[in-house]
N, C-alpha and C positions, 0 to 999 in steps of 0.2 A: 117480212124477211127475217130469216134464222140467224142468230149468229154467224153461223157458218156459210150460210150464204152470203153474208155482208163480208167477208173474205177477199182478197184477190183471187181469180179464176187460178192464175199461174200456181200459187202455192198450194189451192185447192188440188189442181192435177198432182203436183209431186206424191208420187207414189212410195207407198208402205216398201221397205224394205224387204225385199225376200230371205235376204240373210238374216237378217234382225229377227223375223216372226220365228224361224224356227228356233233362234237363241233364245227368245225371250218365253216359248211355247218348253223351254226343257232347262233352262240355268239352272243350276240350285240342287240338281238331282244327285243323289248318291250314284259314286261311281260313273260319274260322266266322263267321254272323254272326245272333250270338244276338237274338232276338228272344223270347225264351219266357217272359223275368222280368219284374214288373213294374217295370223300373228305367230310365232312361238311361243314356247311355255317355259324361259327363263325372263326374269326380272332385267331390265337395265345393269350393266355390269359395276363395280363399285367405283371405277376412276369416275366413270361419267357422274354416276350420284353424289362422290365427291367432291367436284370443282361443281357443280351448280347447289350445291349446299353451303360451300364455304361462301361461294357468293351471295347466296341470300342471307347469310348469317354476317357478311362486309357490308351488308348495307344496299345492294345493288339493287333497288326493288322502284327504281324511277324511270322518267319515261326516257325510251335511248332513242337510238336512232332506226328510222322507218323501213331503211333497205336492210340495216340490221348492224353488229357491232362489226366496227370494223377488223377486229381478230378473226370473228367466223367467215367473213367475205374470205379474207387474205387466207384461211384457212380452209375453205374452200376451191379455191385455186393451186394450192400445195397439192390437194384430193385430186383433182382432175389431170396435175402432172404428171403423179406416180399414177393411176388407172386407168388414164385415157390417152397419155402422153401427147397433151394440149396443155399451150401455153396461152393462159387467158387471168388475166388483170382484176381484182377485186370488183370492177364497176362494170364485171361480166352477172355478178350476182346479185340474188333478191330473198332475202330472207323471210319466210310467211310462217302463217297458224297453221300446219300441215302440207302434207301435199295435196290432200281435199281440196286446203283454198288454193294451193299452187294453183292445182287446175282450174277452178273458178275463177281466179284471175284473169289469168290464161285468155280462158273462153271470153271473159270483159273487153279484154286488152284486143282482140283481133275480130270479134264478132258484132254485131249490131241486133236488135226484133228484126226478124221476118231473112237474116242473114242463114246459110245454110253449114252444119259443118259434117263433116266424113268420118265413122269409124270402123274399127272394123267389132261386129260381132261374132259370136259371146264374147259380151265385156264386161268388167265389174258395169252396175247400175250405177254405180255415182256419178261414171262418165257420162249418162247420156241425161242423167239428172242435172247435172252442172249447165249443160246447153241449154237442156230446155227453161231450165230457172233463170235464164239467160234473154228466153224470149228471140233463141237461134231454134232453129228446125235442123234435129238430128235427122242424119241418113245413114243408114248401115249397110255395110257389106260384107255380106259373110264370107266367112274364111270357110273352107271346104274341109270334109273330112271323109278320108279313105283308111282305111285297115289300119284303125289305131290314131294319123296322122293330119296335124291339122295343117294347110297349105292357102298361099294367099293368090289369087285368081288379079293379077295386076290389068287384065285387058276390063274385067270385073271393075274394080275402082276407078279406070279411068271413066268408066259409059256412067258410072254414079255421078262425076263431075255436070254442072247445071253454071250457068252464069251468077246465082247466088251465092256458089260456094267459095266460105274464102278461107279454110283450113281446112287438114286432114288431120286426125287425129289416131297417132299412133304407139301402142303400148307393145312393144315385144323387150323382153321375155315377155308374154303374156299372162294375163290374169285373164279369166283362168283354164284358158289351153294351153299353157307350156310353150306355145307357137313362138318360137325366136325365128326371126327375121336373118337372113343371112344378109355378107355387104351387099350380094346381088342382090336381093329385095327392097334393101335401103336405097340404091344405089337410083331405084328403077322408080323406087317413090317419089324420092327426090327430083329425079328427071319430070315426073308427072309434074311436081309442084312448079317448078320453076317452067314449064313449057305453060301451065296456066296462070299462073300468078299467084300461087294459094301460100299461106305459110304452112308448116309442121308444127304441131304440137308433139312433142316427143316425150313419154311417160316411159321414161328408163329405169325406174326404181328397182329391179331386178337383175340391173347389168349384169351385176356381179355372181350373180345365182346363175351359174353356167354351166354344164355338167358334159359337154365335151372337153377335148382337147386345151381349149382355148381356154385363157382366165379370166376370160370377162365374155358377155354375148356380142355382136359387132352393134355401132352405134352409129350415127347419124354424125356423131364428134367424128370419126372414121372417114370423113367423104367429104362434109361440109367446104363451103368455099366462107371467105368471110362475110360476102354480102347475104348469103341465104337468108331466107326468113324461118327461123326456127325459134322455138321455145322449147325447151326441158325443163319439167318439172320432175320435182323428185322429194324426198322424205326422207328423214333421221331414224323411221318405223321399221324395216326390216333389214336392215344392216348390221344395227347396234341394239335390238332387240328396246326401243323407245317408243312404241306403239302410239301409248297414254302420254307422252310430252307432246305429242300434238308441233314438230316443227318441219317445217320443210323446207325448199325453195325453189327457185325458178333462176335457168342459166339464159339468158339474153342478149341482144345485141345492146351493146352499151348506149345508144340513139333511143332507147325506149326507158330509160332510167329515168327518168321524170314519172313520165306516164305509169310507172308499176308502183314506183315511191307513193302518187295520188292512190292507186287502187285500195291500197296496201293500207291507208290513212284514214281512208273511209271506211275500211272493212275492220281494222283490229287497231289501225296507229301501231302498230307492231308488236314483236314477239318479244316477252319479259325477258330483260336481260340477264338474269339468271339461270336460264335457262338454255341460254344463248352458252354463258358459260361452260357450260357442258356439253352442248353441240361442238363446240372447238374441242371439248377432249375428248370426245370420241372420233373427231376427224384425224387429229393428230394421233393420237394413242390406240386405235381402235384397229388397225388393221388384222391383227392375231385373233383378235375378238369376233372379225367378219369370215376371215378362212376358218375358225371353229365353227359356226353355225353353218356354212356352206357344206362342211365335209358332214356333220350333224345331217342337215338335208337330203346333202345324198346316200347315205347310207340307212335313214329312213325312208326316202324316196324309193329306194331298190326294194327294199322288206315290203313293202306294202303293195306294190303293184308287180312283185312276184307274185305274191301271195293270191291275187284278186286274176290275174292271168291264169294261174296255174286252176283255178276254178273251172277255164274254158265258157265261162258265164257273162264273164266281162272283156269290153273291148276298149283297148285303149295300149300304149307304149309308153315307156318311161320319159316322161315329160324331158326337152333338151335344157330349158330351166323354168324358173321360176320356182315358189314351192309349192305347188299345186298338182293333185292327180285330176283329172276329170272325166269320171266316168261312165262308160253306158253298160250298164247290165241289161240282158237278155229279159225282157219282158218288163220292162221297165218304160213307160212311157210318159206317167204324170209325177217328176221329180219332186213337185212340192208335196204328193201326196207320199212318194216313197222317203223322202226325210222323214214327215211326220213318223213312220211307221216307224225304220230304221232306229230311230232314237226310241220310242218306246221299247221296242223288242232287242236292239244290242244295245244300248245305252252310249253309242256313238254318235258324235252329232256330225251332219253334212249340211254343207251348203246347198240348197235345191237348183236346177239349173236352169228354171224355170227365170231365176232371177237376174242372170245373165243378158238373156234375150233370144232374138232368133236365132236357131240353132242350140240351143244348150237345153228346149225341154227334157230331151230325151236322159240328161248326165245327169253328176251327179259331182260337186267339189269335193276335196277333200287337201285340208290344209296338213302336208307331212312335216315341216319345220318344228319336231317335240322329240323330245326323249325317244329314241327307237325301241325300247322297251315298250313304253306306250304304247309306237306303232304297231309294235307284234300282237300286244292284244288285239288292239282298233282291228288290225289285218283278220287276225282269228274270230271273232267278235262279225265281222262282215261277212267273212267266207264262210261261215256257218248258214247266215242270212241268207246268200246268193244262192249258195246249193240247196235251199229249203225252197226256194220260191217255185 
């Protein structure tokens, strides 16, 4: 037996990253202009650097507490008054190493082996990695797509439902179709959930990335009754431009605070409290900071998928949020082979959609959250591409 055979089967399966191979197949190049992660391309802004600086430089570098410091709980709850206008108590919160392990948790916390859970596809992969490393049997439902538009087929997710299944798992604004959920589709999910018994995992990290009318996408907080079974997970990563601090958390019925406390214990014993410091001033202090990178978005959002419209090459609409385009180009059918290409010949990089899952071979991601200068290139730079193919 090979090393590698002498492995677990499970972590054997976990699959290579489709985003990672083309980053790591092109980093480093002159003149790149990454688009493939989902991040922006400004730094953490300096309050935040500042309170978790001064904290490690006070000493704060011991072990704290598991669900997290009690200022960022309390100040998490501030955050959901002013954005969600819910009124919900410190020991609604759970403080983690990301929203990666939000959702890992998550999946711990409500699932069992051989248990089933619901997503909808194309999704990030980490989603469907988190289950399966879980030793939960993901099942997917794809979300449809008509002239540009992605749309969720609710009679669809109900016929997915099986007596193993005991969550649904749902991300709008979506990564990475833009697909925001209106209240009527929450509304109707929810209905499914509770006529079967399932809980929601609710992956809202894009609330706020909302490009109608409305200053936020609708949410699950919008509808909920107290006793629902939900979970929200969420991150410090695109809000406040914190990618690389790695913190996130999970909103909960207060009945499960034991149970996420242990998860959380076993998993990291929790997040450095210094770090922590600075997740509270970005809650507190950070809202100017989140409306500038939103309007940033959208006004790169528009340049770049003018640009790839006006081609006539490309099919797709200006995403309702998130900050993501995803595209299908005309003769385009093997996107990990058209990444490849793409970054050699414009020196832009995409996400393949290959990596997404069903449904997303044919696109192509594309992260607009940077400099719109940038994006003009990125845009000129691809539109060159398409009309050449």
């Amino acid at each position: 037996m090979t090393i590698l055979e002498s492995l677990s089967p499970r972590a054997l399966a976990a699959p290579e990253s489709g985003i990672v191979e083309i980053m790591n197949y092109a980093r480093g190049r002159d003149g790149l202009l990454p688009l493939w992660a989902g991040e922006g391309d400004l730094p953490s802004p300096d309050f935040i650097n500042r309170a978790a600086a001064d904290a490690l430089i006070g000493g704060e570098t011991f072990y704290t507490w598991q669900r997290g410091i009690p200022e960022l709980r309390e100040a998490l709850s501030r955050y959901y008054a002013r954005h969600f206008g819910q009124t919900l108590s410190p020991d609604h919160f759970y403080v983690t190493g990301s929203g990666m392990q939000a959702i890992a948790l998550s999946v711990q916390a409500l699932a069992a082996p051989g248990d089933e859970m619901i997503y909808l596809t194309p999704t990030w992969p980490n989603i469907v990695a988190a289950i399966e490393l879980a030793g939960v049997h993901s099942r997917a439902v794809p979300l449809e797509f008509h002239d540009g538009r992605w749309n969720l087929d609710i009679a669809k997710l109900e016929s997915t439902i099986t007596p193993k299944t005991r969550a649904l798992f749902i991300n709008s604004p979506s990564n990475p179709t833009g697909w925001t959920a209106t209240r009527e589709d929450l509304q109707a999910i929810l209905d499914l959930a509770r006529k079967h018994g399932l809980w929601i995992m609710a992956d809202e990290i894009y609330a706020l990335y909302s490009y109608g009318s409305a200053t936020r996408a609708a949410s699950f907080m919008d509808i909920k009754d107290e006793d629902d079974r939900i979970l929200f997970t969420n991150s410090f990563s695109k809000n406040w431009s914190m990618t690389g601090w790695r913190v996130g958390w999970i909103v909960a019925p207060p009945e499960t605070g034991q149970v996420l406390e242990n998860l959380i214990q076993y998993a990291t014993s929790g997040v450095a409290q210094f770090m922590q410091r600075g997740a509270v001033a970005a809650l507190d202090h950070g809202d100017g900071f989140i409306q500038a990178n939103i309007e940033r978005a959208r006004t790169s959002r528009d340049i770049l998928c003018d640009a790839l419209i006006a081609t006539n090459r490309v099919e797709t609409l200006k995403p309702e949020g998130a900050i993501y385009a995803f595209l299908k180009i005309d003769g385009v059918t093997d996107s990990r082979r058209a990444a490849l290409d793409i970054v050699d010949k414009t020196g832009v990089g995409l996400a393949p959609g290959t990596a997404f899952g069903f449904g997303g071979e044919e696109f192509l991601r594309a992260c607009f959250l940077r400099n719109p200068l940038q994006i003009e290139d990125a845009a000129e730079r691809l539109s060159r591409y398409v009309l050449a193919l």
